[in-house]
DOKOL-428672 format. One record per residue (C-alpha): residue in one letter; x, y, z. Coordinates in nm, 4 decimals. Layout:
<sites>
{"A", {X, Y, Z}},
...
</sites>
This chain:
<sites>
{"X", {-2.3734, 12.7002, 16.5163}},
{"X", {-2.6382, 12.8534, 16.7328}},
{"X", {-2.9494, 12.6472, 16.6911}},
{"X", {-3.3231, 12.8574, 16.7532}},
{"X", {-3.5979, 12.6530, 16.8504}},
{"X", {-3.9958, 12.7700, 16.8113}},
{"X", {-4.3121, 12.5822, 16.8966}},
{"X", {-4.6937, 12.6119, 16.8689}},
{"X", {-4.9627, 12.4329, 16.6938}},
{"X", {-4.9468, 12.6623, 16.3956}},
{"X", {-5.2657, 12.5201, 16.3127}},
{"X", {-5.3987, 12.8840, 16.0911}},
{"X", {-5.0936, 13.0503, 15.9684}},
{"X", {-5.1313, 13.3692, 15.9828}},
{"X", {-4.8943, 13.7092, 15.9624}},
{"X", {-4.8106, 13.6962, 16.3678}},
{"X", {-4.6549, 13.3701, 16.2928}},
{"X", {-4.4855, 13.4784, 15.9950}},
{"X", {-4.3318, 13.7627, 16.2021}},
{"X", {-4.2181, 13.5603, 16.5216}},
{"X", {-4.0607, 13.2807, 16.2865}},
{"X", {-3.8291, 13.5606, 16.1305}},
{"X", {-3.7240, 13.7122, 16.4430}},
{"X", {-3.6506, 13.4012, 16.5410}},
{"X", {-3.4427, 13.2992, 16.2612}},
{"X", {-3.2360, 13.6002, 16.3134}},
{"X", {-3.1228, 13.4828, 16.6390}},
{"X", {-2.9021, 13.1668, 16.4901}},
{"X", {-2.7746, 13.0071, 16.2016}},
{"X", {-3.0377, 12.7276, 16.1922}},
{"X", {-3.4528, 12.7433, 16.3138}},
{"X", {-3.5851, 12.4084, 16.4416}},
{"X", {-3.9450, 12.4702, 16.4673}},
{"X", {-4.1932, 12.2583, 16.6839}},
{"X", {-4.5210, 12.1418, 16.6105}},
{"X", {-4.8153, 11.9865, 16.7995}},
{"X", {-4.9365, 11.6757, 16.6694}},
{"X", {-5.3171, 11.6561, 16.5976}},
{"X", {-5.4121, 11.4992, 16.9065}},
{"X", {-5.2170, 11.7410, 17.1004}},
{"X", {-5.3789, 12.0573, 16.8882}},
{"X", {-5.7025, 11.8986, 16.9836}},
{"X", {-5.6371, 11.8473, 17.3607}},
{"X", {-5.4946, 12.2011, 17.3889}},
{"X", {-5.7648, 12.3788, 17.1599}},
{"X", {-6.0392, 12.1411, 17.1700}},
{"X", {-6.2776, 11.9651, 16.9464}},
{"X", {-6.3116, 12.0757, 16.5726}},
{"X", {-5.9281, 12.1503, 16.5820}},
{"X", {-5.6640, 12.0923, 16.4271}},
{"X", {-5.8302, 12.2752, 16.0927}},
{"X", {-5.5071, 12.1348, 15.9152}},
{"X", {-5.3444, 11.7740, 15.9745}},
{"X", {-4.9997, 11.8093, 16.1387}},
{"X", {-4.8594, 11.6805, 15.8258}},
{"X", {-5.0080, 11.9917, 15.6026}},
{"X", {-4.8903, 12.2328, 15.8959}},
{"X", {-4.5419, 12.0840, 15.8496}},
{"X", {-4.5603, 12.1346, 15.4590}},
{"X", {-4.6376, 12.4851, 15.5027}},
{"X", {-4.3987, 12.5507, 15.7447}},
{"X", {-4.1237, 12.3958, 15.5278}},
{"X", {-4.2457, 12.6096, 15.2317}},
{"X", {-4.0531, 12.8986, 15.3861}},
{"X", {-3.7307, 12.7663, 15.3205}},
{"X", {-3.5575, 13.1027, 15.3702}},
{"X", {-3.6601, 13.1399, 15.7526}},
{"X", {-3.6897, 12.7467, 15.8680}},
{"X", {-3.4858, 12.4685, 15.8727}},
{"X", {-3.6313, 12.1746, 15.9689}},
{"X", {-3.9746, 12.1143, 16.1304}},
{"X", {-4.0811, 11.8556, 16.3996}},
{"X", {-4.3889, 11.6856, 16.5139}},
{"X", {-4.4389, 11.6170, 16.9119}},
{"X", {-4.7015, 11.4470, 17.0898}},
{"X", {-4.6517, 11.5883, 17.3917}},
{"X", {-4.8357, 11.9493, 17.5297}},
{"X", {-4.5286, 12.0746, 17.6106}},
{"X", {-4.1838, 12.0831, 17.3939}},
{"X", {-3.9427, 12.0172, 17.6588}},
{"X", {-3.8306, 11.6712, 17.6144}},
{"X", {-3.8172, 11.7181, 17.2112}},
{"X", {-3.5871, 12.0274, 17.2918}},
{"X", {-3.3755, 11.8211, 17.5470}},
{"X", {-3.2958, 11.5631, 17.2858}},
{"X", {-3.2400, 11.8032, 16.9721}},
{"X", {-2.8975, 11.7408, 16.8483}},
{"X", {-2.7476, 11.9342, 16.8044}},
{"X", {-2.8246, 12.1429, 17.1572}},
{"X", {-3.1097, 12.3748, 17.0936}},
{"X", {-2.9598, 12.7519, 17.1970}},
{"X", {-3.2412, 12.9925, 17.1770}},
{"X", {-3.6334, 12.9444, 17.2479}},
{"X", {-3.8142, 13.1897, 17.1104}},
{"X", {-4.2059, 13.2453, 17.2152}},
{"X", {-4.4679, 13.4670, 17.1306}},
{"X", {-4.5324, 13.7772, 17.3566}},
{"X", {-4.8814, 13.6077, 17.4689}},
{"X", {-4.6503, 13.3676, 17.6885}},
{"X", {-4.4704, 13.6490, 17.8432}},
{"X", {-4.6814, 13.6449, 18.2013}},
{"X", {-4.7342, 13.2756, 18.1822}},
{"X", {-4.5476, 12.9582, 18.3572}},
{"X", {-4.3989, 12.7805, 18.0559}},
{"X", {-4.1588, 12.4801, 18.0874}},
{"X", {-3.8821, 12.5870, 17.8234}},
{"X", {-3.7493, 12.8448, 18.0489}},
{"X", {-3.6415, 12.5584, 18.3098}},
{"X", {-3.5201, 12.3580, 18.0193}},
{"X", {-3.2668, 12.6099, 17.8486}},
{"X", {-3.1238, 12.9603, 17.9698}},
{"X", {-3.1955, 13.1483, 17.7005}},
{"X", {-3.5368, 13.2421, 17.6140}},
{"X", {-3.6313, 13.5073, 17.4357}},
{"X", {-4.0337, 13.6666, 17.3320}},
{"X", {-4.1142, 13.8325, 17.0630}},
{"X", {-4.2975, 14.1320, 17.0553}},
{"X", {-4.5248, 14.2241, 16.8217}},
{"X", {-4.8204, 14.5251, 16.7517}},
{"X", {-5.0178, 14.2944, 16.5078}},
{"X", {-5.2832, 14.2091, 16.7752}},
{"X", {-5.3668, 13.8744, 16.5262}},
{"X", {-5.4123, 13.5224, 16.7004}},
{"X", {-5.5491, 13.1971, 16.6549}},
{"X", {-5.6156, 13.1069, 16.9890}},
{"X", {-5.9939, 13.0736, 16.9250}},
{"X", {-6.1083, 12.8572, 16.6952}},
{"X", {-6.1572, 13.1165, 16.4617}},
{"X", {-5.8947, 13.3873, 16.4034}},
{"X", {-5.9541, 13.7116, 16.6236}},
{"X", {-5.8271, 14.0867, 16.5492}},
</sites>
């Protein structure tokens, strides 16, 4: 079974999410998707975020029961110990193309990781969502 792992704080779902969590899902049999906790939203985002408890986030993730399988809550900023204790072995991290050029700690934690590219321009990085 080839497990695909995704993170982010998916704190305002939006369609760039919605697209990256499919590709993903096509990778493997099974989509383990990562979520910052609310004090780790806030730390990386700042103040007046999360807009949604981690517990709503992981409700609406779970809502799209065709593309994810199971959804879990971290504490930490970065996903790498989760990931190294996932059983069964995480495969495949997947990230979004804005990570491309940046130093991020799942590709010293697993061979394989993949970006997703995308045209949609749409992100939540802000505190408000920017086109």
């Amino acid at each position: 079974m080839k497990i695909v792992w995704v993170n982010g704080c998916f704190d305002v779902m939006h369609l760039g999410h919605v697209r990256m969590l499919k590709f993903a899902r096509s990778l493997g049999d099974y989509l383990v998707v990562g979520i910052n906790s609310d004090d780790s939203v806030r730390r990386l985002k700042g103040d007046g975020r999360p807009i949604f408890t981690a517990s709503e986030r992981r409700e609406m993730l779970l809502s799209l029961t065709e593309i994810i399988n199971n959804v879990i809550i971290f504490e930490e900023d970065d996903p790498v110990a989760v990931m190294k204790r996932h059983d069964p072995p995480i495969n495949i991290v997947v990230k979004g193309m804005d990570y491309v050029n940046l130093q991020i700690p799942e590709k010293d934690a697993l061979p394989d990781v993949m970006f997703h590219f995308y045209d949609s321009g749409i992100s939540s990085r802000t505190s408000k969502l920017v086109r």
